[in-house]
MISE-73633 format. One record per residue (C-alpha): residue number from 1; residue in one letter; x, z, y. Coordinates in nm, 3 decimals. Each point is the difference from the previous one (the first is absolute). Layout:
(pt NUM, 'a', (X, Z, Y))
...
//
This chain:
(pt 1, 'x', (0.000, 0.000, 0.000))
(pt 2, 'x', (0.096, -0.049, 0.345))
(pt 3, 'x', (-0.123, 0.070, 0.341))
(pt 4, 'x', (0.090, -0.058, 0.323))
(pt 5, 'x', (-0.154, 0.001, 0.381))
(pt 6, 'x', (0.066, -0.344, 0.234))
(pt 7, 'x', (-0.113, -0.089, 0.333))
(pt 8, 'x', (-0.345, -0.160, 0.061))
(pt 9, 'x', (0.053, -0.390, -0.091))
(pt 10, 'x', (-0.079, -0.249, 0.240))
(pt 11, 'x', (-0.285, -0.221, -0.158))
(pt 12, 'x', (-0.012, -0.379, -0.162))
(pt 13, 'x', (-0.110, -0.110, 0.340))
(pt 14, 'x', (0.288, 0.025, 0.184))
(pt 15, 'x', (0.250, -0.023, -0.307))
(pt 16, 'x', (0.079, -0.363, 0.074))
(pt 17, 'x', (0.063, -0.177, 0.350))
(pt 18, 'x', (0.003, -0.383, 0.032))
(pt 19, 'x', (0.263, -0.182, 0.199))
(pt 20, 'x', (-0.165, -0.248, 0.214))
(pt 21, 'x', (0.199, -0.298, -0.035))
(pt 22, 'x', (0.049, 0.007, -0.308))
(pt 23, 'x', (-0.328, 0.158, -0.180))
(pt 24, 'x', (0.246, 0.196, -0.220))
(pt 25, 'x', (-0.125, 0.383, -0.104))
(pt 26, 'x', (0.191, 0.260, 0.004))
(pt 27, 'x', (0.055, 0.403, -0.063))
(pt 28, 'x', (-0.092, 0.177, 0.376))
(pt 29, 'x', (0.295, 0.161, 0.122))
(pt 30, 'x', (-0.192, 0.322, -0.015))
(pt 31, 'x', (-0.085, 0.001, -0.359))
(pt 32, 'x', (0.358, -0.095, -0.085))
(pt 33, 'x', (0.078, 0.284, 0.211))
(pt 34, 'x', (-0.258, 0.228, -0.195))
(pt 35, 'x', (0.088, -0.085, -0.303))
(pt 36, 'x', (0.426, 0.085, 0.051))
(pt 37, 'x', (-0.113, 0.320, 0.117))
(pt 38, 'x', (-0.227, 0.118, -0.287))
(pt 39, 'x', (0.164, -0.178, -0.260))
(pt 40, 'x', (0.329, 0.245, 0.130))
(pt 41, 'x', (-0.250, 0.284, -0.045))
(pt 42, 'x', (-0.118, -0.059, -0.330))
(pt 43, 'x', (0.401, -0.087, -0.126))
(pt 44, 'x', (0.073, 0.361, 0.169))
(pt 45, 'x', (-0.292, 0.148, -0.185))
(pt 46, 'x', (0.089, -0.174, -0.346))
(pt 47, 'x', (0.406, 0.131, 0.048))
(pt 48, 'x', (-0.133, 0.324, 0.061))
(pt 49, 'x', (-0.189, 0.058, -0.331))
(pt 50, 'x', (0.194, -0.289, -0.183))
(pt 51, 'x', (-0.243, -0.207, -0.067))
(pt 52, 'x', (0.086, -0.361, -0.130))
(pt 53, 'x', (-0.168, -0.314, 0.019))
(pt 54, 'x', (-0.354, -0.012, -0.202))
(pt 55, 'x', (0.045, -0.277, -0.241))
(pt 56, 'x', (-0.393, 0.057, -0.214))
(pt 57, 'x', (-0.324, -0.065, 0.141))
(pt 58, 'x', (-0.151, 0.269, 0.311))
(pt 59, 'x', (-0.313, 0.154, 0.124))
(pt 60, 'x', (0.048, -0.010, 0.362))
(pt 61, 'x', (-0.181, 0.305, 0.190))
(pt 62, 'x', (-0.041, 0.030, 0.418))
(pt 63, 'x', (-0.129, 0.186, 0.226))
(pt 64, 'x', (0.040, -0.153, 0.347))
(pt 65, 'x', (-0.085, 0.209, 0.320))
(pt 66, 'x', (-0.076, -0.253, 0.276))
(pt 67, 'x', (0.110, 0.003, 0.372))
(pt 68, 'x', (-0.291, 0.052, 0.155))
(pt 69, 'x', (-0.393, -0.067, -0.027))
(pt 70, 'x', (-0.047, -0.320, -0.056))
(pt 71, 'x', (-0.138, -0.197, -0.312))
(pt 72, 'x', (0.248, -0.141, -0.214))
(pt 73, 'x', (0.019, -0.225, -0.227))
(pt 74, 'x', (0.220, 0.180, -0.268))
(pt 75, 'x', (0.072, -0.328, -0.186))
(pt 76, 'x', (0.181, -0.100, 0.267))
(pt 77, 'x', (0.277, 0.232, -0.018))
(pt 78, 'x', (0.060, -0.020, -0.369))
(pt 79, 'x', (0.221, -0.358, 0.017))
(pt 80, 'x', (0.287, 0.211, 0.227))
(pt 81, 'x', (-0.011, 0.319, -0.207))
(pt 82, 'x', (0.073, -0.178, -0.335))
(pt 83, 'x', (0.285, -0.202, 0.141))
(pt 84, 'x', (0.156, 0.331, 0.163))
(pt 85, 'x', (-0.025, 0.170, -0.352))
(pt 86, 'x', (0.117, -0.300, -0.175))
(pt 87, 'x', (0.298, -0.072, 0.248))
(pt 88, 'x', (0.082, 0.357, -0.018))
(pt 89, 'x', (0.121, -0.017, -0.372))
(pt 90, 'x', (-0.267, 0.205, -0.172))
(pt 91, 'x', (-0.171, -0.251, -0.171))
(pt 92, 'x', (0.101, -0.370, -0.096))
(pt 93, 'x', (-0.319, -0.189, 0.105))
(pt 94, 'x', (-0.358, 0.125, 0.131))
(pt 95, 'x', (-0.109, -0.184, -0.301))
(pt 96, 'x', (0.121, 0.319, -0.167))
(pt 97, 'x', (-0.299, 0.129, 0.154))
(pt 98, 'x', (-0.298, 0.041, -0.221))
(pt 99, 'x', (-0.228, 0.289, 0.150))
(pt 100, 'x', (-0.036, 0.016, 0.345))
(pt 101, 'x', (-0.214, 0.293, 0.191))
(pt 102, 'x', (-0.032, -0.001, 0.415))
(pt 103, 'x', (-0.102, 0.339, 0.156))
(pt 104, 'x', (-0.123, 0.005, 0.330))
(pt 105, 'x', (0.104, 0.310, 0.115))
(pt 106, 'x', (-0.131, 0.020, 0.409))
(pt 107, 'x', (0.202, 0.040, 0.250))
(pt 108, 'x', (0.378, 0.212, -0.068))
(pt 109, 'x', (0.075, 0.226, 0.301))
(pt 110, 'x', (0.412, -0.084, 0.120))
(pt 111, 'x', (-0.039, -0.351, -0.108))
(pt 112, 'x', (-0.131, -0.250, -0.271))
(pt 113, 'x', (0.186, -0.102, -0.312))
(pt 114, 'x', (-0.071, -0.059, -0.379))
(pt 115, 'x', (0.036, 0.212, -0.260))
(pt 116, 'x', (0.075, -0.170, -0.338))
(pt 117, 'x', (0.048, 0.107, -0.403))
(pt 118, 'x', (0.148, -0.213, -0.227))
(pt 119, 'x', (-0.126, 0.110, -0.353))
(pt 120, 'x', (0.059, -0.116, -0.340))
(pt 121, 'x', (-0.276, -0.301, -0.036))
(pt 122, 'x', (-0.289, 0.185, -0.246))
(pt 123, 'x', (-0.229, -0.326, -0.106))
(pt 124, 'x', (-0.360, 0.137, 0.083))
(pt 125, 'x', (-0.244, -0.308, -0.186))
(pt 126, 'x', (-0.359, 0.020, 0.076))
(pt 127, 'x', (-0.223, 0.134, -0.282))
(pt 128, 'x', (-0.153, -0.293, -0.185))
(pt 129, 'x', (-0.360, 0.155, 0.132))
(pt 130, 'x', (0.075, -0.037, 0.320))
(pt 131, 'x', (0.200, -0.364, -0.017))
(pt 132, 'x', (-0.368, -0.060, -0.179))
(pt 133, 'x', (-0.205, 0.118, 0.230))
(pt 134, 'x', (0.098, -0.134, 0.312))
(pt 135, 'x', (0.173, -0.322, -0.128))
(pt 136, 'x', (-0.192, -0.173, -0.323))
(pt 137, 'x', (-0.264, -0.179, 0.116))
(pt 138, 'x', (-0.309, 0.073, -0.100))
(pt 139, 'x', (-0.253, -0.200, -0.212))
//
């Protein structure tokens, strides 16, 4: 398991910028920014308890605590918080990801950021009742 706290990610909106001339995309200078910095954090984090790089499948847990009021989309913010965690080392590819569980958790007195767990990936299949129910169509 491993568990770590980053900065509040800027969102899949303003991820990419487009030059002009040239129609090319590419990475905002803030997110590359963002992403050196909490990548750092989580290498820090992963010396300190000597963790290695997760090679098996994950269930990805996190609670983000938003800047202020508004609504958000928390989709949005997922694209820059997998490529952090990935860049950082801990895991190979965010295909690794299996599980993945958002918390909204309000508004986080001193400043937003994301909380995340990396666990162990425990399959969880949907009881054949259920798959039944809602998905078998009915005659």
């Amino acid at each position: 398991m491993f568990h770590c706290q980053i900065d509040y990610p800027p969102t899949i909106n303003h991820y990419y910028v487009q030059n002009k001339y040239s129609n090319k995309k590419f990475i905002n200078a803030d997110v590359k920014r963002y992403i050196e910095l909490n990548k750092f954090k989580i290498m820090q984090k992963m010396q300190k308890v000597g963790a290695g790089q997760i090679e098996k499948p994950v269930d990805l847990y996190l609670w983000v605590y938003n800047p202020d009021n508004r609504i958000r989309d928390k989709d949005n913010i997922l694209k820059c918080v997998f490529d952090t965690i990935k860049l950082a080392g801990i895991i190979k590819d965010d295909s690794q990801i299996k599980n993945l569980t958002v918390n909204d958790c309000g508004l986080k007195k001193g400043g937003a950021c994301v909380l995340f767990f990396l666990l162990p990936h425990a399959p969880q299949a949907l009881p054949d009742e259920y798959f039944n129910y809602y998905f078998t169509s009915a005659e």
